[in-house]
N, C-alpha and C positions, 0 to 999 in steps of 0.2 A: 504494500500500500504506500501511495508519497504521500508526503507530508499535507501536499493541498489534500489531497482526499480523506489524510485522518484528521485534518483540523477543524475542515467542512463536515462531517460526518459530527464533531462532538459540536458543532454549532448548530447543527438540527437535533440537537440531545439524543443521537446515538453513540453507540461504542463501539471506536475504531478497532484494527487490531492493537492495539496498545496507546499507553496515555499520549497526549501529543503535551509539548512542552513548548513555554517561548519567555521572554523577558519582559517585562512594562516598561519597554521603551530603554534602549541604549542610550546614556547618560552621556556627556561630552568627557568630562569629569574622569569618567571612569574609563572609559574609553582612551584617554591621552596618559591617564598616571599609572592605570594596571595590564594595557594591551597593547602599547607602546603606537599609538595611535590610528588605530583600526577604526574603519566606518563600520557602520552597523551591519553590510551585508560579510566582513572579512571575518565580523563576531560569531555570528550566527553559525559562518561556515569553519570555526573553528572548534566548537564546542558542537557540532553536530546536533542543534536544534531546530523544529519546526519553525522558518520566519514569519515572522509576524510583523509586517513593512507598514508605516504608518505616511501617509500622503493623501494630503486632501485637495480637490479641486483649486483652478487660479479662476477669478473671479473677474467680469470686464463690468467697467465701473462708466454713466456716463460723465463725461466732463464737464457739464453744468452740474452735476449734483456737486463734481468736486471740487469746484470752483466754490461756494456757500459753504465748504470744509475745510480750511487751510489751515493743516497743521506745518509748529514750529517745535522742534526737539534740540534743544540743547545739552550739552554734553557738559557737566558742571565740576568735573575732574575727580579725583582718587581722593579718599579721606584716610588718617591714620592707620583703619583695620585694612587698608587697601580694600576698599568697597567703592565701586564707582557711581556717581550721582548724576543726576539728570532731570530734568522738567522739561512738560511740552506743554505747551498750549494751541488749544484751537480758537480758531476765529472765526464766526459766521458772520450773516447780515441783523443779527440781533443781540448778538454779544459775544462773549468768549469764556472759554472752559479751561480749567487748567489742571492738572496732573502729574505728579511726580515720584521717581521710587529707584531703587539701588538695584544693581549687582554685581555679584563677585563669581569667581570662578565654577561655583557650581550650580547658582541659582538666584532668578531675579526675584524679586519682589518690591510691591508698591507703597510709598510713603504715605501717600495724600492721595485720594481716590477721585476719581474724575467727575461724578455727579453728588451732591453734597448737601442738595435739598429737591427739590419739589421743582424749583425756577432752574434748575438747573440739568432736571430729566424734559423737560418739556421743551427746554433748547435743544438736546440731543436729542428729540424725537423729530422736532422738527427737519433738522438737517443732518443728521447723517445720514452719509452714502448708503444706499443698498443695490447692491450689485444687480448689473441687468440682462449678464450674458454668464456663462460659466464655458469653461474650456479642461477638458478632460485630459488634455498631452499626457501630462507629468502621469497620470493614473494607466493610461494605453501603454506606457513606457516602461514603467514598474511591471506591469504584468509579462509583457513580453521579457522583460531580463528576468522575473520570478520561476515563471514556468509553474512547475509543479513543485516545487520549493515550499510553499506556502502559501498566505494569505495576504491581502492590502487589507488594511483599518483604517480609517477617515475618520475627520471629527466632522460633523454636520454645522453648516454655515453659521455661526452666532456671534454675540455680542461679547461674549467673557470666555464660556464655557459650555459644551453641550445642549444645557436644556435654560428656559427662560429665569429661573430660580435661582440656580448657580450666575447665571450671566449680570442678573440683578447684583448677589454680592460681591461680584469683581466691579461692577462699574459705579458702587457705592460702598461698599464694604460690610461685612457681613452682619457684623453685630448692629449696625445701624438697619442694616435691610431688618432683621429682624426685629428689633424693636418699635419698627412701622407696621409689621405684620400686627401688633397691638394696638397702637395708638392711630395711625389711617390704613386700615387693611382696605379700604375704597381705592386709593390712591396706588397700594401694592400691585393690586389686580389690574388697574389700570394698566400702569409701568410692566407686566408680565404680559397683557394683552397686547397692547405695541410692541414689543420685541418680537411676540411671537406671531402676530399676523408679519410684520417685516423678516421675519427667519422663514416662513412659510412660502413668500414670496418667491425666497431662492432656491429653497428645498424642492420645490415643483421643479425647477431645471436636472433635478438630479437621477431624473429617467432615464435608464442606458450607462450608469454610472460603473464603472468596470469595479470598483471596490466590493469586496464582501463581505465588511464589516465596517458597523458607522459607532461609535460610544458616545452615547449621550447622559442626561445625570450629572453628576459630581458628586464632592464630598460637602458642602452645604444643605446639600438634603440628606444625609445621614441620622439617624437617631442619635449621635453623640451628638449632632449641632441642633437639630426641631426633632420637634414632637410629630408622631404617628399622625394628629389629631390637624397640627398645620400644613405637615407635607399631604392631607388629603384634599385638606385647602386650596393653597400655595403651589404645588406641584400637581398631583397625579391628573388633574383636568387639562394643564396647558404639554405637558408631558404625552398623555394621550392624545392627541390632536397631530401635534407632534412626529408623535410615532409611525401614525396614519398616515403622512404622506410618506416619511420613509419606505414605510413598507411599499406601498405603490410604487418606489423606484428600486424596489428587489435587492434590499441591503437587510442582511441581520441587524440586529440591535443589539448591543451591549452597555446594559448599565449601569455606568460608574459611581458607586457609592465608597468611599477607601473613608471610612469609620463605621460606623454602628450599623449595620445592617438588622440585626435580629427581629427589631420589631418592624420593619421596614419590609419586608419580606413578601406577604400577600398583597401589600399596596403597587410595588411592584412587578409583581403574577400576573395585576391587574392592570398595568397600564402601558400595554402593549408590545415591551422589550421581550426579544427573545432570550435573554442571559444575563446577567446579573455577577459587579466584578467592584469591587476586590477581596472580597472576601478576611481582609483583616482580623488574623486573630488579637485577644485582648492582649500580649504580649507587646503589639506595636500600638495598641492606643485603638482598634476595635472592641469590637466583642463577636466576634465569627465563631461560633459552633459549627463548622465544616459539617460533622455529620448530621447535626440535629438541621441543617439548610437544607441538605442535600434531601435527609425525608420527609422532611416538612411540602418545598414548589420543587425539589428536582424533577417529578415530573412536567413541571411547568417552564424552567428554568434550568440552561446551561448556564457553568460557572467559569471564571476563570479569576483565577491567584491562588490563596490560601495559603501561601509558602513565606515564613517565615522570614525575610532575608537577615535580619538583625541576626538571630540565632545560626541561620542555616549559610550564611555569607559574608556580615560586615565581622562576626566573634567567632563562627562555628570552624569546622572540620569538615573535613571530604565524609566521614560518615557519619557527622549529624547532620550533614544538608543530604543523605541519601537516607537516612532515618525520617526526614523529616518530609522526603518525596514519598514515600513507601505508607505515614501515617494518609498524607493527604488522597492519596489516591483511593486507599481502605476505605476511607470518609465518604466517598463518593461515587463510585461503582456500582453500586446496588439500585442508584436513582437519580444521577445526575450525568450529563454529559459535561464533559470537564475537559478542560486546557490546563495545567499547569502552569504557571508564573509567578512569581515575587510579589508580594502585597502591594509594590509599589516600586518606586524607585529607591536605585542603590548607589552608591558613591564610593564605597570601597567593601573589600574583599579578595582575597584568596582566588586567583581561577581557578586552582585545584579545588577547590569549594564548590565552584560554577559548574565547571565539568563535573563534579560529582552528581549536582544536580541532572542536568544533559542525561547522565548515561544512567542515575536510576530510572526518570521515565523512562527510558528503553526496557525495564526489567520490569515496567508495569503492563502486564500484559491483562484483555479481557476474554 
């Protein structure tokens, strides 16, 4: 069996001839300090895993809309911890936005968030760009150098992240979006209805899309971050909608929640993803009962992660990252189609760890 056929196979929740494996995404970081500078396909083919290529559509924009858009990014230089600074501001015909946030060698993140009230979602609804053309190359491209290798993953068209709930707390920040989910939940719904009629827009081009997997979600809608009770709110409605055109363009679903899944679980069974990821156990700041998921929706839901990497990659052993492939698979054979991967992203570790990982899926046979 190749690897696109056993990956595809545990994406329609059947069971390959054996577990398929892949990474959440090869890290730059880790990639230049532990592999001596290998792109993601030189990783894949080094450690003998299922790929799992991550490229999403380029998007044609028209140039009146970007004309009422003019962004300005300034480079604002290194500070003491060698963290590099930066602000951009946009400019429309009714005012300007501004935004600013660091990064260092392994990961950015935002200081000051780019909408900050009310007056300031309703400039950004008004003028930003939404794409009017899509262009599939880069995806035609991947596939023919892929073959049977593996799978392409896309992220679906949005404003932050995935799905309109995540996108809200990137383009205001989290704890603030939630605390509006209290105080103007009118105003939420609003702000989540525009994103997602404007993401819907582009999602309709995505018919014929060569990708076969799209991850939607985030970690904002996790039960560590809301409640069961808001993300039924808040999410599972603009999430379903959603999904629906997805599916019209013949792309699996995968959704990404990397915290608290547990109570989160039949919310979404029910809101139209085929799969359900990252499965976080409570060691990295989840609470993933791998088996009690797997018999609770696996028949309703493939999974993919569950693997430890802190234990099993950043501190472990070549055989406690094969101890800890051999629990997870256990976990989930009986009723779940399953990909093996890392809860999340890794920044260091052992390749003899990695490969150990690699070649116990090989020894997970069904």
């Amino acid at each position: 069996m190749t690897s696109r056929e056993r990956m595809m196979i545990a994406l329609g929740n059947g069971r390959p001839d054996r577990l398929p494996c892949q990474v959440h995404g090869w890290m730059d970081y880790y990639l230049k300090h532990y592999l001596g500078g290998m792109d993601w396909w030189q990783a894949y083919e080094r450690f003998g895993m299922d790929y799992a290529i991550y490229v999403s559509p380029d998007y044609i924009y028209n140039e009146r809309d970007r004309a009422k858009w003019v962004v300005e990014r300034r480079d604002l230089g290194v500070d003491a911890e060698g963290d590099r600074h930066w602000e951009e501001t946009i400019t429309t015909p009714k005012g300007m936005l501004r935004h600013a946030g660091q990064w260092n060698e392994i990961t950015p993140w935002e200081t000051e968030p780019l909408i900050k009230n009310e007056r300031d979602f309703e400039l950004w609804n008004e003028f930003v760009p939404v794409p009017s053309g899509i262009d599939f190359t880069k995806l035609r491209e991947t596939r023919d150098r892929l073959g049977d290798r593996g799978i392409i993953r896309s992220h679906p068209y949005s404003f932050g992240q995935g799905s309109p709930w995540q996108s809200l707390c990137i383009l205001m920040d989290t704890k603030e979006a939630i605390l509006l989910m209290y105080e103007k939940p009118d105003f939420v719904h609003h702000a989540l209805e525009q994103m997602l009629q404007k993401t819907l827009r582009v999602l309709e081009m995505w018919k014929g899309t060569p990708a076969d997997m799209v991850e939607t979600g985030g970690g904002a809608g996790s039960n560590t971050v809301i409640s069961p009770d808001l993300f039924a709110e808040f999410c599972l409605p603009y999430d379903q909608r959603q999904h629906a055109v997805l599916r019209e363009a013949g792309v699996k679903i995968v959704y990404h929640l990397c915290g608290g899944v547990m109570r989160m679980l039949d919310l979404v069974a029910a809101n139209g993803a085929d799969g359900l990821e990252t499965m976080t156990p409570p060691e990295m700041g989840g609470d993933c009962n791998l088996r009690e998921a797997s018999r609770r929706v696996g028949g309703k839901l493939f999974f993919i992660g569950g693997f430890d990497q802190n234990a099993g990659f950043e501190s472990g052993t070549p055989e406690r990252a094969r101890r800890l492939v051999l629990e997870c698979f256990e976990a989930t054979r009986d009723h779940a189609g399953y990909i093996i991967a890392p809860s999340d992203h890794f920044f260091h570790g052992d390749p003899a760890c990695v490969q150990a990982f690699a070649d116990a899926a090989k020894e997970c046979v069904y």
